[in-house]
Each structure stands twice: as C-alpha cells, then as structure tokens.
N, C-alpha and C positions, 0 to 999 in steps of 0.2 A: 637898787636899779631893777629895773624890769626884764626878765628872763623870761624868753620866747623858747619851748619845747617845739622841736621840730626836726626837718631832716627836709633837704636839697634835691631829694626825689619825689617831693609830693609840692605839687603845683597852688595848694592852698598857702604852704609854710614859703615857698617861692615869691607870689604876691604879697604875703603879710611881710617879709621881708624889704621889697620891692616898696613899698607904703610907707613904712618905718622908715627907712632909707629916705627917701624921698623927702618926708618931715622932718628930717635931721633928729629922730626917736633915738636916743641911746638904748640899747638894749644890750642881751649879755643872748648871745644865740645858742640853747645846746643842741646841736645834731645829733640825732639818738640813733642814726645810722652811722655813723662816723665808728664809735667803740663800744664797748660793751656795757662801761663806764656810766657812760650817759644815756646808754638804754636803759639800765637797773636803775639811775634814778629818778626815769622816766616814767618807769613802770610802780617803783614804790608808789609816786605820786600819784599815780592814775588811779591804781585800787586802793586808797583811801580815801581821797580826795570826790564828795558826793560830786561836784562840779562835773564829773565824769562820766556820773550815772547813765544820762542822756548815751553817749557816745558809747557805751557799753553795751546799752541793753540794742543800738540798732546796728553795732557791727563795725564800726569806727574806732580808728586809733584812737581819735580826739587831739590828733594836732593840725594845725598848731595852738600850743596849749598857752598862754601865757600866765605868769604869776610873777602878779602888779608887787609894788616895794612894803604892801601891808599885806601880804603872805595869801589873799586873794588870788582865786585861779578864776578864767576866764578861757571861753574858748571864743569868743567874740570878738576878735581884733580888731572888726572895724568901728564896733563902739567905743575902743581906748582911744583908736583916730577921731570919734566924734566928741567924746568926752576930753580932750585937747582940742576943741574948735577948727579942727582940720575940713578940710577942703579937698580933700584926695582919699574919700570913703567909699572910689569905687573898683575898686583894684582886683574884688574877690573873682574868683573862678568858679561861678558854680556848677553844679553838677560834676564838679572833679575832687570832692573830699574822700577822703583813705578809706576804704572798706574793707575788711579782711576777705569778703570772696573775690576780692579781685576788683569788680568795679572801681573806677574811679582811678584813684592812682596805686 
C-alpha cells in the first residue's frame, strides 16, 4: 500500500491528502508530528534515501514524502495523481512547502 509521510500542520501534506481522498487513493498516513515513532521513521528514511537530497540541501522537510508499494520515494504527489489518470492534479499549494527557517509552513 502506498504510505504518505507527513504531518496535519503543513498545508502541502493537507492538500496531498485532500487529493488522495477525493480519488478514493488508499493510502496508510504517517504523521510524524503526531509521536516520536513516526518521526524517527521518518527521519531514518529521509537521510538515506537520495530521493531527499533535493529537499535537504535547500532546507525542506521533504513532506510529503510518499513511498509507492515497490519501495520508491517520491516527493511529487501530484505525479502519482497523474500516473492514475486523475483528473484532480491541482490541489498543491504552492509557495507553502516546510522550510526549516520558518518560511512556509
């Protein structure tokens, strides 16, 4: 099943939920604000995983993170919505993704 890395205080992983939802997307949500849990597996993920590089080197969480049912990370949600022939590939928010100085969300 497809698992969305994420957390209900950033307005990108909000949308990508909001989208998924809407296509009736199964997915398996982890909120990595929620516990600690699923911060650390969050975080394993992120510093090994190149997929992340981008999102590291300019200051981003890099969620929401997605990783498809063949072990594939993705930070591009709306391409899984287009890669399912969707029709509701406009949901993002831009100018609102996670920055660590604050910008954003």
């Amino acid at each position: 099943m497809l698992k969305v890395y994420g957390s209900d205080l950033c307005p990108d992983c909000v949308a990508c939920k909001a989208a998924f939802d809407a296509e009736n997307i199964s997915y398996d949500f982890v909120n990595i604000t929620s516990n600690m849990r699923n911060l650390k597996e969050f975080l394993k993920l992120r510093d090994s995983d190149p997929a992340f590089d981008s999102a590291r080197q300019n200051g981003y969480v890099g969620i929401p993170a997605l990783q498809k049912t063949d072990g594939s990370i993705t930070l591009d949600w709306e391409s899984c919505l287009k890669e399912r022939d969707s029709s509701k590939a406009s949901f993002a928010q831009t100018g609102s993704a996670c920055r660590i100085d604050g910008s954003g969300c």
